[in-house]
Each structure stands twice: as structure tokens, then as C-alpha cells.
C-alpha positions as CSV (number, residue, x, y, z in Angstrom):
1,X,0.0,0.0,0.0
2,X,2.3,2.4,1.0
3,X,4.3,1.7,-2.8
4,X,1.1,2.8,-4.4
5,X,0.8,5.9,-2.0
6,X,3.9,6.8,-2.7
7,X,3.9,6.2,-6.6
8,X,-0.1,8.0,-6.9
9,X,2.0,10.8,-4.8
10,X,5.1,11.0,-7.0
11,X,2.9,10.6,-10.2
12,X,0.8,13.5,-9.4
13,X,3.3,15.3,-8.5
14,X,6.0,14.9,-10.9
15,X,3.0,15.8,-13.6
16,X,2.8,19.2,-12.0
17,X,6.5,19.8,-11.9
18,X,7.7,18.5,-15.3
19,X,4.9,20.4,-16.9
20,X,5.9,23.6,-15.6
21,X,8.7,25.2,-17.2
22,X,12.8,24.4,-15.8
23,X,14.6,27.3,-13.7
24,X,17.6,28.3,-14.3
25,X,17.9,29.8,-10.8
26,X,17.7,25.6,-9.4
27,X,16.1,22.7,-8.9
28,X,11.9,22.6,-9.1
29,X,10.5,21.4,-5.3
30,X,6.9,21.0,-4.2
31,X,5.8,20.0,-1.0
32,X,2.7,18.4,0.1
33,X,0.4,17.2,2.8
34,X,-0.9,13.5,2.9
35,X,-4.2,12.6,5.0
36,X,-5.0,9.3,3.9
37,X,-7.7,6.9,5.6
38,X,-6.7,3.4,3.7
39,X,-9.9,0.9,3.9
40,X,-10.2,0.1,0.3
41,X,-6.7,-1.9,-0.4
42,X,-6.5,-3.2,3.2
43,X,-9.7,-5.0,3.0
44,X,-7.6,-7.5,0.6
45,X,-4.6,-8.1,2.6
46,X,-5.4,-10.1,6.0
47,X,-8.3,-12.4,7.4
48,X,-9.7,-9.6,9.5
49,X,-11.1,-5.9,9.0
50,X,-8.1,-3.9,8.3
51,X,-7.9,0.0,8.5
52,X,-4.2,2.1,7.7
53,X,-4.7,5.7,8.0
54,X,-1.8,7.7,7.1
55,X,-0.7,10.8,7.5
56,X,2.4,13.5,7.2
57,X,3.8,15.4,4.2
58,X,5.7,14.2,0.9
59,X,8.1,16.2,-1.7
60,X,9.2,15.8,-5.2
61,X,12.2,17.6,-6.2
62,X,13.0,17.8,-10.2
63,X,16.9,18.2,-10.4
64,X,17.5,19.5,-14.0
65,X,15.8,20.3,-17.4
66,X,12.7,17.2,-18.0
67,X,13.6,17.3,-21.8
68,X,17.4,15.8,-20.4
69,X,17.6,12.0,-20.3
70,X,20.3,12.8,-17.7
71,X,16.8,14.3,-15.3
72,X,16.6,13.3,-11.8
73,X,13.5,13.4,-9.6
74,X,13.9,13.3,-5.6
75,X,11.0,12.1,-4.0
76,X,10.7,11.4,-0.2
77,X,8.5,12.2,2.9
78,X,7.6,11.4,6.4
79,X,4.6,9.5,7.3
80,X,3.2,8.1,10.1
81,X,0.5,5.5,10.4
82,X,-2.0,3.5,12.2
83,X,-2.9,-0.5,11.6
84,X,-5.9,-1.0,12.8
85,X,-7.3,-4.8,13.5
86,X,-11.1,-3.6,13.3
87,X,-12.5,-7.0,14.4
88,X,-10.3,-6.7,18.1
89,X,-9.8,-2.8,18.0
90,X,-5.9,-3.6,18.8
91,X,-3.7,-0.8,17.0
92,X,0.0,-0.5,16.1
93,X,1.4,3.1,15.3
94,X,3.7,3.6,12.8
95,X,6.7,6.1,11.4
96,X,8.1,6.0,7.9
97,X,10.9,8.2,6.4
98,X,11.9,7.6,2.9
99,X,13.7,8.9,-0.2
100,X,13.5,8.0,-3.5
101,X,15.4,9.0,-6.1
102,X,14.9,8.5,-9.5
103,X,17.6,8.4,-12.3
104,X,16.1,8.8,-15.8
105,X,19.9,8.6,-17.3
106,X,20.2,5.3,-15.6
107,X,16.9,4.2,-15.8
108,X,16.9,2.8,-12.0
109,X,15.3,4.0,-8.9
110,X,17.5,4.0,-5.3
111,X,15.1,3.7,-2.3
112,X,16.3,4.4,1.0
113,X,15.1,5.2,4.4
114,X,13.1,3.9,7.4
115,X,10.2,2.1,6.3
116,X,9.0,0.0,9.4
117,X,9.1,1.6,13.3
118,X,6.0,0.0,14.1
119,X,4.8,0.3,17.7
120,X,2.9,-1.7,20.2
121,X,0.0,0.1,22.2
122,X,2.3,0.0,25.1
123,X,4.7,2.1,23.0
124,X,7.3,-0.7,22.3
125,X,8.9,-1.6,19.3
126,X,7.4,-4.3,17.5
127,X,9.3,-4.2,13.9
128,X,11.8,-2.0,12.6
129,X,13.4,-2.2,9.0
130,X,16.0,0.3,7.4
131,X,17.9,0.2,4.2
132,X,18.0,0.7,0.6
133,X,16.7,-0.6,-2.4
134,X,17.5,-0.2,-5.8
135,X,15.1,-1.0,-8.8
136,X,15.0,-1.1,-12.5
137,X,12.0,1.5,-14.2
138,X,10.1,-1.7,-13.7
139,X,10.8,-2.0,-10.3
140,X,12.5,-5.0,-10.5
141,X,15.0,-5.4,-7.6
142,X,18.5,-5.4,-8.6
143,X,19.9,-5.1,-5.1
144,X,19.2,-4.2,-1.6
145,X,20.7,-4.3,2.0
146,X,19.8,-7.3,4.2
147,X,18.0,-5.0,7.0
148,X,15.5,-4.2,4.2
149,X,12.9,-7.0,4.2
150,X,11.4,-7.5,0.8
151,X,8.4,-9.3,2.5
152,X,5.2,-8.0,1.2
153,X,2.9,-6.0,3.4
154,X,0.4,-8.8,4.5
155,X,3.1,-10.9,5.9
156,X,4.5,-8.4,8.2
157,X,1.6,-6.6,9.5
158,X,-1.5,-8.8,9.5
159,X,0.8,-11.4,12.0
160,X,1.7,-8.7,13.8
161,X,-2.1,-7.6,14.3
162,X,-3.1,-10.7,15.6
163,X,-4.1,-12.6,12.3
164,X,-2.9,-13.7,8.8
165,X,-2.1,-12.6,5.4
166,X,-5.3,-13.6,3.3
């Protein structure tokens, strides 16, 4: 979920900026606010109701002229997040800090940040993952660092909510 967030974000986003004409004074940056209450994709992913609501702020840099193959676009944010198990009511918090950038020259993507600091109600940690990532334009993993769980979604948060990935 939060890949498609991020991508709906960075699509929207990266529209608005590329259209708009290159400075020569700098890079083109745009910042914005992300409210988010998640209950149509996390109905599919465990055996029980599942909410995410997400909220925090995201940025999309442009870094050079969009008619250059050599472009690069900087993405990234700070989010935080609830799981919510609807069926039991238990909830687990979450904070996510990422950036992405994307090279156009080199047609790959470098991913890096902290994507799980997931919390108990009782405030301690239940899951934390940070690293990098680098994909093709495809997003095809060509490499990443081992502290960077490639496990899907379903398999690290409906267990951790007290049920399993559908």
C-alpha cells in the first residue's frame, strides 16, 4: 500500500512539476500534505477488517531540465500510520521516512530510508526495518541491504495484528 501511496503521490506530482517550465535559478520542489484513511486496499490483505490511515507530508524535487535523459527526480516524505485490527480494535502506530530517487539517465530508482518503526500500544517496538533498495523502471529489484525486508505487506503486518495474510 504504501508503494502505491507513494507512486499516486510521485505521479501527481512529478505531472505538476515537469509540466511547468525548468529554472535556471535551481532545482523545481513542491511540497505536500498526505491525509489518507486506507480501507479500500486493506480489506484484501489479512483475514480480518483492516484499516491504515496515514498521515504526514511528501516532496518531489525535479533536479535538471525534463527534456534531459540525464533528469533526476527526488521524492521522499515522512509519514506516520495506524494498523488498525477492526474485528479486536488492537492498533499499532507507525513512522516511515523515505527517499527516493529517481535516475532517468540510468533508468533505476535508489530507495532508502526507514520504512517500518512500528509500535505496540504499550509504545514498544514491534518491527523496525532500514535500508535501501535499488530497482529497475520496472521495479525489478536489482539489489538491496539485508535490513531491508522485501516481504510484502500482508506478511509483516497482519501477524503482527493478531491474524494472517489472506
Amino acid at each position: 500500500m504504501r508503494r502505491a501511496v507513494v507512486c499516486l503521490a510521485a505521479a501527481a506530482l512529478a505531472l505538476a512539476l515537469v509540466a511547468s517550465p525548468a529554472s535556471a535559478e535551481g532545482p523545481n520542489a513542491t511540497h505536500y500534505r498526505i491525509d489518507i484513511d486506507d480501507t479500500w486496499s486493506s480489506k484484501k490483505l489479512c483475514d480480518f477488517p483492516y484499516v491504515q490511515h496515514f498521515w504526514g507530508w511528501f516532496g518531489l524535487t525535479v533536479v535538471g531540465d525534463p527534456d534531459d535523459p540525464a533528469m533526476e527526480v527526488l521524492a521522499g516524505g515522512q509519514l506516520f500510520v495506524t494498523h488498525t485490527n477492526t474485528r479486536t480494535g488492537y492498533v499499532l502506530t507507525e513512522q516511515v521516512m523515505w527517499t527516493d530517487v529517481y535516475f532517468y539517465g540510468e533508468e533505476r530508482i535508489l530507495e532508502a530510508g526507514l520504512y517500518w518503526h512500528l509500535r505496540g500500544p504499550d509504545g514498544k517496538l514491534v518491527l523496525v526495518q532500514a535500508g535501501r533498495v535499488v530497482y529497475d523502471f520496472d521495479y525489478n529489484v536489482l539489489t538491496y541491504t539485508p535490513n531491508r525486508s522485501l516481504t510484502d505487506l500482508a506478511g509483516l503486518i497482519c501477524p503482527a495484528l493478531g491474524g494472517a495474510p489472506r
